[in-house]
C-alpha positions as CSV (number, residue, x, y, z in Angstrom):
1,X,82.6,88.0,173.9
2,X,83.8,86.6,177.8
3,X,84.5,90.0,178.9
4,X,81.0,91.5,177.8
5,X,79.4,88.4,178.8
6,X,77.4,87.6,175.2
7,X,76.9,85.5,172.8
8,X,78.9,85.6,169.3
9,X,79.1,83.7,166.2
10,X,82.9,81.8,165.9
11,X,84.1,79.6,162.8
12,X,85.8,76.8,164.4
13,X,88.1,75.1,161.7
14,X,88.5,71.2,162.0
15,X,92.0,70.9,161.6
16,X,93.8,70.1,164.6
17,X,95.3,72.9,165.9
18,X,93.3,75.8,164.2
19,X,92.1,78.7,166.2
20,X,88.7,79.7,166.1
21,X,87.8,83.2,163.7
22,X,84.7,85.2,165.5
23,X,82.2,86.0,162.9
24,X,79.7,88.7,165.3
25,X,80.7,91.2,167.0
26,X,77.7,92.8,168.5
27,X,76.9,93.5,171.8
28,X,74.0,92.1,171.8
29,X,73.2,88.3,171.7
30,X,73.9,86.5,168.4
31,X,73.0,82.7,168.6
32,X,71.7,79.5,167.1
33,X,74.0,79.3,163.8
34,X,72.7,77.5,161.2
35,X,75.2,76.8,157.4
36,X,73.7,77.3,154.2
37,X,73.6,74.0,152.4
38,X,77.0,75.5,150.1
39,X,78.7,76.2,153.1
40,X,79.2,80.0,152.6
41,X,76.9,81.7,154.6
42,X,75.7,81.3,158.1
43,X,71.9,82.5,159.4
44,X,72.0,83.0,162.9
45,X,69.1,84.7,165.8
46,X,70.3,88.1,166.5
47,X,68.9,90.6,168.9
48,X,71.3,93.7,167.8
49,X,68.7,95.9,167.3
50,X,66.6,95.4,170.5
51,X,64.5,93.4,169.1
52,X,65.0,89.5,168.0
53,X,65.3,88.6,164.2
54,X,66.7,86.1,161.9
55,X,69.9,87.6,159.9
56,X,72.6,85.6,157.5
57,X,75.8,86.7,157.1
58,X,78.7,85.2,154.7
59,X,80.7,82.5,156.7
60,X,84.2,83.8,156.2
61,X,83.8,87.2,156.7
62,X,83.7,89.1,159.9
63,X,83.2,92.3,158.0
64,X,80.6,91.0,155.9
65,X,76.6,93.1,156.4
66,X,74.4,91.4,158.0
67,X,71.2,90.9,155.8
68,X,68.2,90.7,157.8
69,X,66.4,87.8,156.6
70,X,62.9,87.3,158.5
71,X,62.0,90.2,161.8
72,X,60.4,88.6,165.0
73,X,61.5,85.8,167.5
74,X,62.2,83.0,165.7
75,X,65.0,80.5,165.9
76,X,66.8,79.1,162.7
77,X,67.5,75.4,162.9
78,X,68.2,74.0,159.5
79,X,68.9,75.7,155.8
80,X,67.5,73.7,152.7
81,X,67.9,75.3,149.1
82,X,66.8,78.9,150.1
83,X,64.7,78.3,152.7
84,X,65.7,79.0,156.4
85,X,63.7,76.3,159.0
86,X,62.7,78.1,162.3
87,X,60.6,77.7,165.0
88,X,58.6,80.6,166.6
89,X,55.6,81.3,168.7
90,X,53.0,82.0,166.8
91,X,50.2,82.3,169.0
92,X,50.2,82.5,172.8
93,X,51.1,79.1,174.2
94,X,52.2,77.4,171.2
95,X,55.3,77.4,168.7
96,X,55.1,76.5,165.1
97,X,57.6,75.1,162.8
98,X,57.8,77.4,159.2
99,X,60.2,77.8,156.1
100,X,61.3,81.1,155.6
101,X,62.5,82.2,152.0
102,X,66.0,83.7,152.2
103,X,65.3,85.2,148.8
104,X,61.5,86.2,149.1
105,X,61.5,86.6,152.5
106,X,57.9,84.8,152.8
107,X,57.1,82.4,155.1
108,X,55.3,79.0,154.7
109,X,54.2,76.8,157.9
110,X,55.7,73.5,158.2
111,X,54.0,72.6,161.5
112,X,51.4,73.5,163.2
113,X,49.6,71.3,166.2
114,X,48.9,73.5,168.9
115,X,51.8,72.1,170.9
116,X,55.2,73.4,170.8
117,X,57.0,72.1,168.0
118,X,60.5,72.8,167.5
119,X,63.7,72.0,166.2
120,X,63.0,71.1,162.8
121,X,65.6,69.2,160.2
122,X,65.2,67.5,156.9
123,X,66.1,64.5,156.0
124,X,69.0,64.2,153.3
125,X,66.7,63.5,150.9
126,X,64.2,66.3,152.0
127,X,61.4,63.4,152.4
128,X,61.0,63.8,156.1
129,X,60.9,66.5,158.3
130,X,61.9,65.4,162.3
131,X,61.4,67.6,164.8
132,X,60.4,67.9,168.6
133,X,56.6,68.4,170.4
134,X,55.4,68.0,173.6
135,X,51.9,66.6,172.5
136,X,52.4,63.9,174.8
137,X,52.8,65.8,177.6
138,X,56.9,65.9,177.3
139,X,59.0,66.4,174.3
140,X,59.5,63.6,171.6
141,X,60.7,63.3,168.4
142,X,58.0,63.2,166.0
143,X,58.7,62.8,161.7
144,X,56.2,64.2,159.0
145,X,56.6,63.4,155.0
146,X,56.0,65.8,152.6
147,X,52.8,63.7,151.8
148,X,51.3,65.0,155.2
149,X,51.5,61.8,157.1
150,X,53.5,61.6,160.6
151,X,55.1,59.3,162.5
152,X,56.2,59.6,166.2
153,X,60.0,58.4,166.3
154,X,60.3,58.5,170.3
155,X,57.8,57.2,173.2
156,X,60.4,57.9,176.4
157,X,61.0,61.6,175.6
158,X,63.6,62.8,173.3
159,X,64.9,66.5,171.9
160,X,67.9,67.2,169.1
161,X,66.6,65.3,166.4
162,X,69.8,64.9,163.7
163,X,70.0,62.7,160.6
164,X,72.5,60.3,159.7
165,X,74.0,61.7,156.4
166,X,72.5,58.6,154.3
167,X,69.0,59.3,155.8
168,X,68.5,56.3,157.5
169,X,69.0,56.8,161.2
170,X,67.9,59.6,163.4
171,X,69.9,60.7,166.5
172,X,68.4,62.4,169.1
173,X,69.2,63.1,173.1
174,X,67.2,61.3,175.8
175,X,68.7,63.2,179.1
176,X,72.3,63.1,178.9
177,X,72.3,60.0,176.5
178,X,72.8,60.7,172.6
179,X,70.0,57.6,170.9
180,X,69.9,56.0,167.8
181,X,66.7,55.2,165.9
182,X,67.0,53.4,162.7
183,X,64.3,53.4,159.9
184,X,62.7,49.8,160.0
185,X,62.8,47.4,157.3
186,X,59.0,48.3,156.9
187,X,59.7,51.6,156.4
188,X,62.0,51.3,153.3
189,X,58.7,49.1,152.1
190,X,56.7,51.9,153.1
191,X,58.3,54.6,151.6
192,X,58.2,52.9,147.8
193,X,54.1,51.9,148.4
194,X,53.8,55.9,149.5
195,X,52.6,54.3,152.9
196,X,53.2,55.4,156.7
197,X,56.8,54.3,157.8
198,X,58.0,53.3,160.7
199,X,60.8,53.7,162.9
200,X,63.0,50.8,165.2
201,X,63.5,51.5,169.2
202,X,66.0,53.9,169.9
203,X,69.3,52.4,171.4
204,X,72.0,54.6,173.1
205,X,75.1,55.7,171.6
206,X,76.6,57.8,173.7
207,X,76.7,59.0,177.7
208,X,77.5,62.5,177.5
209,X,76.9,63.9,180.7
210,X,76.0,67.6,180.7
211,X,75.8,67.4,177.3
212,X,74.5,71.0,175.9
213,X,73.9,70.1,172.1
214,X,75.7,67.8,169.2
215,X,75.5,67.3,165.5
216,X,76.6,64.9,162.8
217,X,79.2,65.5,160.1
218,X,77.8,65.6,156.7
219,X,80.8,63.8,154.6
220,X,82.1,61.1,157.2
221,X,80.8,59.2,159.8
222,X,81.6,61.5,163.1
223,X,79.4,63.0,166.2
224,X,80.4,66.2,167.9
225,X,78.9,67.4,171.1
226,X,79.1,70.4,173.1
227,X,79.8,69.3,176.8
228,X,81.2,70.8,180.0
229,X,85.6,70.5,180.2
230,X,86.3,69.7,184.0
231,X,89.5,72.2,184.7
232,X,91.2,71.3,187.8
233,X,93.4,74.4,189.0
234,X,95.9,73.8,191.5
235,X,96.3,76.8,193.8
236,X,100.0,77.7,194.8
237,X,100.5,77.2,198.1
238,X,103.6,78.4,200.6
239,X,104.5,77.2,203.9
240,X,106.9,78.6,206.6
241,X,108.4,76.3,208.7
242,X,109.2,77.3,212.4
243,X,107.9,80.6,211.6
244,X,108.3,82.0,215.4
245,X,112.2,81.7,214.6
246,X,111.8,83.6,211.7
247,X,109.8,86.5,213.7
248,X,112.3,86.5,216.3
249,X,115.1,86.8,214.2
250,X,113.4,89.6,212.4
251,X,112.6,91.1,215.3
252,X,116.2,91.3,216.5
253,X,117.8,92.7,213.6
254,X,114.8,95.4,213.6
255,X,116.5,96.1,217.8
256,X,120.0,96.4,216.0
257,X,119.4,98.8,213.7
């Protein structure tokens, strides 16, 4: 909402030419959407009741309740079958990485270092989990299997992990520049002898400058990005020529009357 100065939920349709539809209302902040994987509901952080919590809300339907799915600051990143991935702090310096249950509403920890790790999203296939930690002293993107073993994707610094939609590739931002890290040959090897993968040197994509956050499309091969529009305004401006004339003029038709 501009005017109020918060943050809402919109809908932005991908035809060309569609208007946005706002999905939250509330005056208090309502942020980091996340879709269900059939595409009808949205879980978003909210903080309408004072306090921050994790509520999902059908996609289409401004109207729609919002069902309060897990209490506490958290931050949803990814949706897989019924479970909601957020990251939250769960002890005094550190943020953890968990799997709430949208039916159950129990929570199971993903992972948990004693860095900050954030930003969690599964593979396609659910096999790995990327996410970011600043173990090394910065943020990189790191990779776990379901198996427990982990591999560390980036060594220059990295945040945004997102998957290719065929699983293969992970894109992630380095700055303002949008990389691309592709499994390795070994790692397809790896992954049939249930043995730790590995992942090729990141390349860049894409200079984005400003760049806030981007995503991939999940049925073609497209990027979108969030990044600032420069709007160039051009003021009006009016110039009188031989403007003591003018005065003078006016001034003598002021003595007339």
């Amino acid at each position: 909402a501009p005017l109020l100065r918060t943050l809402d939920i919109n809908v932005v349709p991908a035809a060309a030419g569609a208007t946005s539809q706002p999905l939250t209302l509330a005056l208090a902040a309502d942020s980091d959407p996340v879709w269900s994987p059939d595409g009808r509901r949205i879980a978003f952080r909210s903080m309408q009741t004072g306090r921050p919590a994790i509520y999902a809300k059908r996609a289409h339907d401004k109207d729609a309740e919002d069902v309060a799915v897990a209490e506490g600051d958290a931050t949803p990143t990814d949706w897989r079958g019924v479970n909601v991935i957020v990251h939250a702090l769960e002890s005094a310096s550190a943020r953890d990485i968990n799997s709430i249950d949208d039916v159950r509403h129990t929570k199971t920890t993903l992972v948990k270092s004693g860095f900050n790790d954030t930003d969690g999203r599964w593979s396609p296939d659910e096999t790995w989990l990327a996410y970011v930690s600043d173990e090394s002293g910065r943020p990189d993107i790191y990779a776990n299997r379901r198996d427990g073993s982990r591999v560390r994707v980036s060594f220059a610094g990295g945040t945004k992990p997102r998957w290719s939609r065929d699983g293969q590739s992970i894109f992630f931002l380095r700055g303002s520049t949008i990389m691309r890290t592709y499994t390795s040959a070994k790692a397809t090897v790896a992954k049939a002898n249930n043995s730790p993968a590995s992942f090729a040197p990141a390349v860049p994509v894409l200079d984005a400058p400003g760049v806030r956050d981007f995503d991939l499309a999940h049925r073609r091969n497209a990027l979108i990005a969030i990044v600032p529009v420069n709007v160039s305004s051009s003021a009006q401006v009016a110039a009188i020529v031989d403007w003591q004339s003018r005065l003078q003029e006016n001034q003598s038709t002021t003595v007339s009357r």
